[in-house]
KOLMAR-129290 format. One record per residue: residue in one letter; z, y, x of N, C-alpha, C, O in turn. Coordinates in steps of 0.001 Angstrom, whole numbers, padded with zeros to 6 digits, always signed. Layout:
KOLMAR-129290
AZYXZYXZYXZYX/...
end
This chain:
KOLMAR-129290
X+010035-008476-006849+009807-007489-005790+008317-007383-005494+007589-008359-005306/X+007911-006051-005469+006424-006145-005154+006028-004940-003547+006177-003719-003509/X+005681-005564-002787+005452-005092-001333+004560-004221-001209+003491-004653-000779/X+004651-002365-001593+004588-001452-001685+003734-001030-000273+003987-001505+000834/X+002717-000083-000544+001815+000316+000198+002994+001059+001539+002904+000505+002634/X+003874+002068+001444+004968+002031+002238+005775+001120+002860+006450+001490+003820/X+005825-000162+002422+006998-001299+003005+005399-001871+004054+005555-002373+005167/X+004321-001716+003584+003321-002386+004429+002472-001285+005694+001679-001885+006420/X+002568-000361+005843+001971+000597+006502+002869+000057+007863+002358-000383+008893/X+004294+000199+007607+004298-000067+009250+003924-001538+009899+004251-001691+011076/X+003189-002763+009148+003429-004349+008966+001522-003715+009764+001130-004124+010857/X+000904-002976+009102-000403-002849+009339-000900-002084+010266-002082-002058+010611/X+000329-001185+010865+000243-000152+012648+000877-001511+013652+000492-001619+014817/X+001737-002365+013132+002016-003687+014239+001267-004453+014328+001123-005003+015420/X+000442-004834+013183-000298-006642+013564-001481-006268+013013-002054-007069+012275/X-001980-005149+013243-003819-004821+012747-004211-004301+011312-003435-004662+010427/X-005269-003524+010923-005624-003260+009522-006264-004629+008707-007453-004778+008990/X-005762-005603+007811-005851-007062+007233-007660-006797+006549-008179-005706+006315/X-008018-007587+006445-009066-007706+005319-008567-007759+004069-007636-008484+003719/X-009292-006849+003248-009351-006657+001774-009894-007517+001111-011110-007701+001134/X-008846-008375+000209-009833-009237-000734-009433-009047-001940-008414-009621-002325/X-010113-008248-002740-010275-008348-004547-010453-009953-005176-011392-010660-004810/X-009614-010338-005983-010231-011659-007226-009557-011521-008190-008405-011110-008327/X-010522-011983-009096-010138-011751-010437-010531-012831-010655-011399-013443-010034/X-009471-013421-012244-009809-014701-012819-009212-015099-014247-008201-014653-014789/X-010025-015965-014664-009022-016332-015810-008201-018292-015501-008631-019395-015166/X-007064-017766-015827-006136-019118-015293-005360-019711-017172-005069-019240-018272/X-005368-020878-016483-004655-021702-017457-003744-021039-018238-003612-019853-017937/X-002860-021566-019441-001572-021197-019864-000567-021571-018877+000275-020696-018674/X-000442-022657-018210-000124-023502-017720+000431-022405-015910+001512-022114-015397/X-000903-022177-015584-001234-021483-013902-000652-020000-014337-000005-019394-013483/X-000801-019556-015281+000017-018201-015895+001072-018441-015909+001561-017602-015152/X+002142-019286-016409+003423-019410-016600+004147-019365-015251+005145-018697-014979/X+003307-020391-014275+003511-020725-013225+003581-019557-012254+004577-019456-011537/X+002279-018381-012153+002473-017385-011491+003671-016642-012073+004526-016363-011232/X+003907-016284-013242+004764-015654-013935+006259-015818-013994+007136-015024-014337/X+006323-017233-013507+007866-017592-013508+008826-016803-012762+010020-017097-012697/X+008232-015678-012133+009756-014685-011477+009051-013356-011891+008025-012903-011385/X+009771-012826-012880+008745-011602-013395+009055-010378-012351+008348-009370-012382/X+009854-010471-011668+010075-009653-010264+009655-010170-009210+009788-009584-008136/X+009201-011093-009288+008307-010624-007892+006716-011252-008117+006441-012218-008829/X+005941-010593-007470+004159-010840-007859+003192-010506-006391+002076-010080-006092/X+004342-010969-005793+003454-011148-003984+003971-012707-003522+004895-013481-003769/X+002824-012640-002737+003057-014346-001550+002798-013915-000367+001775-013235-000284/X+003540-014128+000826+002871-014105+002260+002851-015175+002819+003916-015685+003166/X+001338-015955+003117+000917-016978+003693+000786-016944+004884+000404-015886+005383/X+001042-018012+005675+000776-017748+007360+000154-019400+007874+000313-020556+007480/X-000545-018775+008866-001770-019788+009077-001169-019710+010650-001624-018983+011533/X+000194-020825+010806+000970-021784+011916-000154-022102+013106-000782-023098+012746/X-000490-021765+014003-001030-023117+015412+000238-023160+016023+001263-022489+016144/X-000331-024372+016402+000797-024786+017585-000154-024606+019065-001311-024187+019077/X+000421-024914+019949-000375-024916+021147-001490-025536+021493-002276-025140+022354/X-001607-026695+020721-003059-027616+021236-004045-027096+020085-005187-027553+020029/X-003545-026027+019062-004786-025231+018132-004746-026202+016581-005626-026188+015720/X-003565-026942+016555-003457-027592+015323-002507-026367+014238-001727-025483+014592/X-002964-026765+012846-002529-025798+011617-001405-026454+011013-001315-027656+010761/X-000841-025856+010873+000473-026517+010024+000039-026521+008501-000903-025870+008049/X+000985-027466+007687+000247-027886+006391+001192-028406+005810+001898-029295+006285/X+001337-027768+004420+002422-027965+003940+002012-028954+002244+000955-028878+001617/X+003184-029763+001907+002259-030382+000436+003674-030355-000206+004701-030736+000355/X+003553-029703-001827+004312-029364-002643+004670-031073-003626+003736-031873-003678/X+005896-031414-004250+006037-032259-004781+004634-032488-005894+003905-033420-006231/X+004771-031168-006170+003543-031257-007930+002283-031098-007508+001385-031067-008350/X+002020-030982-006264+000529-030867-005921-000284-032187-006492+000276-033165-006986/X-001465-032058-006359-002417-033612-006662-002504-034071-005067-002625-033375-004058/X-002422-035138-005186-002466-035883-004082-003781-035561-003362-004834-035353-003965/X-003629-035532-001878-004439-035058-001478-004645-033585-001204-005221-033552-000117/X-004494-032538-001575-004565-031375-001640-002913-030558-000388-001750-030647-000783/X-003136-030142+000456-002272-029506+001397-002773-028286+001670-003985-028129+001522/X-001963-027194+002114-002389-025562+002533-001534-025276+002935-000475-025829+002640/X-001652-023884+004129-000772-023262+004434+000460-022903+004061+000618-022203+003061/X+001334-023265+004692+002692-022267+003727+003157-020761+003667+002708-019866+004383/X+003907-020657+002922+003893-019150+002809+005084-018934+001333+005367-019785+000490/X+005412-018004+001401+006470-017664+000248+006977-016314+000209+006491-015619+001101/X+008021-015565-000741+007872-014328-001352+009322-013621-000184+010304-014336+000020/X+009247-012571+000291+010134-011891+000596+011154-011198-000554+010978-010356-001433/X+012225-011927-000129+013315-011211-001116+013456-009884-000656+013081-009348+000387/X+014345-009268-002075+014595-007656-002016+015268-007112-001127+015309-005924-000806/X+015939-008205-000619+017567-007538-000037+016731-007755+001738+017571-007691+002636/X+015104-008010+002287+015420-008698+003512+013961-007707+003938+012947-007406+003309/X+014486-007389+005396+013148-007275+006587+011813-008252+006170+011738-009449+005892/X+010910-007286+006249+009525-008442+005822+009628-009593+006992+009434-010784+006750/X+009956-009083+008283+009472-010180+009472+010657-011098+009275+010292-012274+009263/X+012027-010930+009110+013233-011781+008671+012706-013024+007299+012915-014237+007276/X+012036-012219+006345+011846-013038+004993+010673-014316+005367+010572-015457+004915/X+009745-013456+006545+008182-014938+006709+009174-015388+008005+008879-016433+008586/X+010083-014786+008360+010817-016248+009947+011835-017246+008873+012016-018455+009020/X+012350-016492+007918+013111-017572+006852+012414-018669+005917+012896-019750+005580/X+011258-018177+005603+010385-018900+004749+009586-019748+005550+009112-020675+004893/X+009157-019746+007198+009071-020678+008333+009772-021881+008708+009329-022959+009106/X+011386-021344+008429+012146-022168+008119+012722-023372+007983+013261-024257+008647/X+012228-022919+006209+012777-023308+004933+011562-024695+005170+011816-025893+005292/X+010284-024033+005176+009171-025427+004866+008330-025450+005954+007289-026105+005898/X+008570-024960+006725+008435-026098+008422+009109-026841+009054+008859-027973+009470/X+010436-025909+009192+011507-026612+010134+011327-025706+011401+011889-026153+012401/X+010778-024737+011530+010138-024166+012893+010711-022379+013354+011262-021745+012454/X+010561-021806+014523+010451-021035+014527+009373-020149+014871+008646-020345+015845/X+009236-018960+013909+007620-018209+014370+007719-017021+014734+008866-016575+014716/X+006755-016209+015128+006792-014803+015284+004904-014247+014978+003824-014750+015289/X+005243-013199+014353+003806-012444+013403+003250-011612+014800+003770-010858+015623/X+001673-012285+014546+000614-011999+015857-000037-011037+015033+000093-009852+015338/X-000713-011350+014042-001780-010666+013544-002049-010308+011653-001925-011402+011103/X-002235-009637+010996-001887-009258+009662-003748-009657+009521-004624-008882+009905/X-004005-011004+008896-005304-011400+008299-006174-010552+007439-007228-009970+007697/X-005216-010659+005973-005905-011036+004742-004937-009985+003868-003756-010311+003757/X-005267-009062+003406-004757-008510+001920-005675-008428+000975-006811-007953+000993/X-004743-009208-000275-005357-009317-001433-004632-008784-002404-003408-008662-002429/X-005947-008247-003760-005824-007694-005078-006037-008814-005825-007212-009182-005806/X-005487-009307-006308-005745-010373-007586-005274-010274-008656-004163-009742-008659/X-005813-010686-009961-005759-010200-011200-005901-011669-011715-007020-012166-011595/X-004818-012497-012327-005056-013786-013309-005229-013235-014993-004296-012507-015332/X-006021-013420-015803-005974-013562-016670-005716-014760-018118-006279-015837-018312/X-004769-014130-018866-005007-015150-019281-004924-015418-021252-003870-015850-021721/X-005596-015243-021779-006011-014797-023127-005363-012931-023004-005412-012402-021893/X-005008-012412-023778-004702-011117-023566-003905-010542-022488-003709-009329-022426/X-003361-011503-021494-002637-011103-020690-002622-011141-019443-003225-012022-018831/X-001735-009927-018676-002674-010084-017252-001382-010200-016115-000320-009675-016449/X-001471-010927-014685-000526-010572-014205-001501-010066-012635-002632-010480-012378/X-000770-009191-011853-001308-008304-011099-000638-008956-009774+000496-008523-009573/X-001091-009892-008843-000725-010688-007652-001330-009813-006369-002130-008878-006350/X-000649-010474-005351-000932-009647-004270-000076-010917-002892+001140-011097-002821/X-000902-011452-002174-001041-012083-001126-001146-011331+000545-002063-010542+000774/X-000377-011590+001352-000450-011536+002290-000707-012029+003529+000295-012607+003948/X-001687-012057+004363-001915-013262+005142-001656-013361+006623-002613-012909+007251/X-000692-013797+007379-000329-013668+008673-000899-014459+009780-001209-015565+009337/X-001145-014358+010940-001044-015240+011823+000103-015152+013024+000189-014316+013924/X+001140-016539+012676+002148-016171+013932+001597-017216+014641+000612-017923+014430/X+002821-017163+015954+002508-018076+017005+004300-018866+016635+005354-018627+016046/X+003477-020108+017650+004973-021054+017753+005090-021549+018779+004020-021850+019306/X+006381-021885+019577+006567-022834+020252+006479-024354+020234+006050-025165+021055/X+007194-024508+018657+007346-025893+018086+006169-026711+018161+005024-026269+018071/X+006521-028067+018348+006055-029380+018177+005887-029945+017268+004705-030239+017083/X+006962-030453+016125+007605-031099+015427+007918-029905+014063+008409-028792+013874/X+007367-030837+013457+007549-029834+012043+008893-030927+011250+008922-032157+011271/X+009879-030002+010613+010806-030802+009899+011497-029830+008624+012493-029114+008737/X+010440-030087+007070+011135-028436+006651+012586-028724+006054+012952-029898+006019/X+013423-027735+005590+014745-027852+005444+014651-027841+004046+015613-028436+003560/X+013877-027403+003208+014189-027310+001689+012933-028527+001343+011716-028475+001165/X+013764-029398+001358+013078-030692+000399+012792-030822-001063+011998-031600-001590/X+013572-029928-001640+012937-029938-002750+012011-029100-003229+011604-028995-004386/X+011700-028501-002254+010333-027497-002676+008945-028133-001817+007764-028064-002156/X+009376-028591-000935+008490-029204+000304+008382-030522+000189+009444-031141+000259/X+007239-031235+000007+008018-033085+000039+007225-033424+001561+007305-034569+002006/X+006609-032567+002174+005940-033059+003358+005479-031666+004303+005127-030662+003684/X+005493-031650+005576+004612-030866+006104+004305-031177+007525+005298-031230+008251/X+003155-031396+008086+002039-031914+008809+001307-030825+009565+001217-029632+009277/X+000709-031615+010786+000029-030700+011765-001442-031145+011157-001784-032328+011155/X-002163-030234+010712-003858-030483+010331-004743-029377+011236-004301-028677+012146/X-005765-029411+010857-006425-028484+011465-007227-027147+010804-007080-027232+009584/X-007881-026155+011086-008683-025316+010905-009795-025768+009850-009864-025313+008708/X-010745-026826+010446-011616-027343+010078-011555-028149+008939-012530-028219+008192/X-010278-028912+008666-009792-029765+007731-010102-028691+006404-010936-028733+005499/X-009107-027800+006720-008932-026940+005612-010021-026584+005252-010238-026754+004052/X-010911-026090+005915-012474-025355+005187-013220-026574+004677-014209-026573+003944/X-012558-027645+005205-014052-029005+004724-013229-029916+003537-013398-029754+002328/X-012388-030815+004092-012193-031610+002859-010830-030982+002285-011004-030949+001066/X-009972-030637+002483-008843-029693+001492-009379-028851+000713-008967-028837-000447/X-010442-027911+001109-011165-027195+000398-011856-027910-000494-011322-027971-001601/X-012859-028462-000368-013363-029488-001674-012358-030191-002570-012680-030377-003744/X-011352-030538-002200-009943-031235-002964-009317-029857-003561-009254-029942-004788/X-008883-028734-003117-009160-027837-003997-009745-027481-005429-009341-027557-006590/X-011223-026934-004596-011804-027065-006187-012320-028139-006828-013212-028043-007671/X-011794-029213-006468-011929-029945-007152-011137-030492-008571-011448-031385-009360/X-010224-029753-008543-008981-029722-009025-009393-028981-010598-008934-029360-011675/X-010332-027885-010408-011184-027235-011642-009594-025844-012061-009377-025003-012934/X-009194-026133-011368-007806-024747-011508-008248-023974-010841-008792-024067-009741/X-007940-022764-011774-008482-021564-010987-007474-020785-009850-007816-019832-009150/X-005897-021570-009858-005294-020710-008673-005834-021657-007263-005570-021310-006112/X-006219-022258-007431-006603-022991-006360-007850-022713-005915-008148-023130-004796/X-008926-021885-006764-009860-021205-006320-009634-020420-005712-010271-020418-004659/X-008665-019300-005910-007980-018435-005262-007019-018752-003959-006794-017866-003134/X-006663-019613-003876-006131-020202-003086-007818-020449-002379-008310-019338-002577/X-008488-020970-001953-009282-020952-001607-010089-019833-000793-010339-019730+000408/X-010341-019191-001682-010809-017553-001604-009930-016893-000352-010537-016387+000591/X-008315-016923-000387-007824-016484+000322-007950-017327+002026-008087-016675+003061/X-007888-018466+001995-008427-019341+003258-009604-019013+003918-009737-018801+005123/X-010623-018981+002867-012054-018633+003527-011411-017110+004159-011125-017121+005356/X-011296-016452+003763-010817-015042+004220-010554-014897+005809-011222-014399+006715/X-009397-015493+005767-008847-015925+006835-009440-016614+007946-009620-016276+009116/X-009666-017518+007389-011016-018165+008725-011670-017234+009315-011693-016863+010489/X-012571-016649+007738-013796-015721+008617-012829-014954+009617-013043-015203+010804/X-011839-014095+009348-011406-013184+010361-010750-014093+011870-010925-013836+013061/X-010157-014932+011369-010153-015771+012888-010998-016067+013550-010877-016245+014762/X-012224-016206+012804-013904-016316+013409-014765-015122+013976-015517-014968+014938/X-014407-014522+013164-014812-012814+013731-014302-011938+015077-014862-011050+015720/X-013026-012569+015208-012218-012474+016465-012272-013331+017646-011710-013240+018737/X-012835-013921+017311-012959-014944+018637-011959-016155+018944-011783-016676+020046/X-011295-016516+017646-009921-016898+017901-010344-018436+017997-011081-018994+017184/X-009606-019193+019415-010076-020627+019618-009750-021197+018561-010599-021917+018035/X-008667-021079+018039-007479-021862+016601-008680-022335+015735-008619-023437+015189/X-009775-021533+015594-010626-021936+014448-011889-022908+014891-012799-022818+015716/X-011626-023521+014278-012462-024937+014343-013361-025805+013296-013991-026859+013386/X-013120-024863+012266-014351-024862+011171-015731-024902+012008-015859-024432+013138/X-016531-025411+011417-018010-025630+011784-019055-024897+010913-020286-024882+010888/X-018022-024264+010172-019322-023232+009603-019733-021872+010388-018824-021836+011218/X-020484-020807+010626-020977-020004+011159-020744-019259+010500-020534-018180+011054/X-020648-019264+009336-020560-018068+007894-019166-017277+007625-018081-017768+007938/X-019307-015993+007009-018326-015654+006633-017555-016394+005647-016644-015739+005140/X-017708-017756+005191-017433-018730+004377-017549-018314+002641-017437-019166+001759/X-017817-016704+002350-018187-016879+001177-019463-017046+000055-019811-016696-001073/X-019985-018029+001494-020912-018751+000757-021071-019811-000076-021969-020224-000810/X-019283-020359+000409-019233-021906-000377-018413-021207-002009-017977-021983-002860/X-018343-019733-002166-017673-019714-003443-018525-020014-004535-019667-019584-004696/X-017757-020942-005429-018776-021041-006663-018241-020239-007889-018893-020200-008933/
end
């Protein structure tokens, strides 16, 4: 399923016009297969969780490298309401319930990978929560998820990132800085990064 300039127009008159982010890259055989593994669908919607005291929710995948945690986020099925598919996918790998404040981050991304290309597209939310207690329900996609912060993410997750030398995790990256800056640009307390910058200064 791919989330059509029509399925998003009314997502972008409710929760704001998102920032535009273009990336292009070349990815592994490996990070290709991986994006590629549902040839129907080629979107993600990520959402960047506070809770009330301004902590980020943080999610860590079984196959991740140790060390490395990010936002969660996952694909709206065909059959579902966009706001139904990110309160189900809240869920699934929080344990929580949310509701969509603000539409971040839209992205164009392009993986390459020897002759072949796949055409991705990210979405970036900010809801709000009541919850405390994170507990996600699908364990086998989730092996952990944690209250971190703003700042965490731009400083040492981010370096554990690219440190990793994978390029979806650059991108993964790319899309965070994004996000910040616009939580930064807004005035939003949640952000607690210590950089001043639109953060794409740390891209290498």
């Amino acid at each position: 399923m791919h989330l059509t300039a029509a399925m998003l127009a009314p997502l972008r008159a409710r929760y704001g016009e998102p920032e535009p982010l273009v990336w292009e890259g070349e990815v592994s055989a490996n990070e290709f297969a991986l994006a590629g593994g549902s040839p129907e669908r080629r979107h993600d919607v990520t959402f960047f969780v506070f809770d009330g005291r301004g902590a980020l929710a943080l999610i860590r995948k079984p196959h991740y490298t140790p060390g490395i945690w990010r936002p969660p986020g996952g694909g709206v099925r065909p059959d579902e309401e966009f706001e139904i598919g990110v309160r189900r996918e809240a869920t699934e790998e929080l344990g929580i319930e949310i509701e969509l404040v603000r539409f971040l981050v839209s992205s164009e991304a392009r993986f390459r990978c020897a002759d072949s290309v796949i055409d991705w597209h990210t979405h970036v939310f900010l809801p709000q929560t009541d919850a405390e207690r994170l507990d996600p329900l699908d364990r086998r996609e989730i092996a952990e998820a944690r209250w971190g912060s703003a700042g965490e993410l731009a400083g040492p997750l981010r370096a554990a990132m690219l440190e990793t030398g994978r390029a979806l995790w650059r991108y993964r990256v790319a899309l965070h800085d994004a996000a910040l800056a616009q939580l930064r640009s807004a005035g939003d307390s949640h952000c607690d990064c210590p950089c001043d910058c639109p953060c794409d200064c740390h891209l290498n």
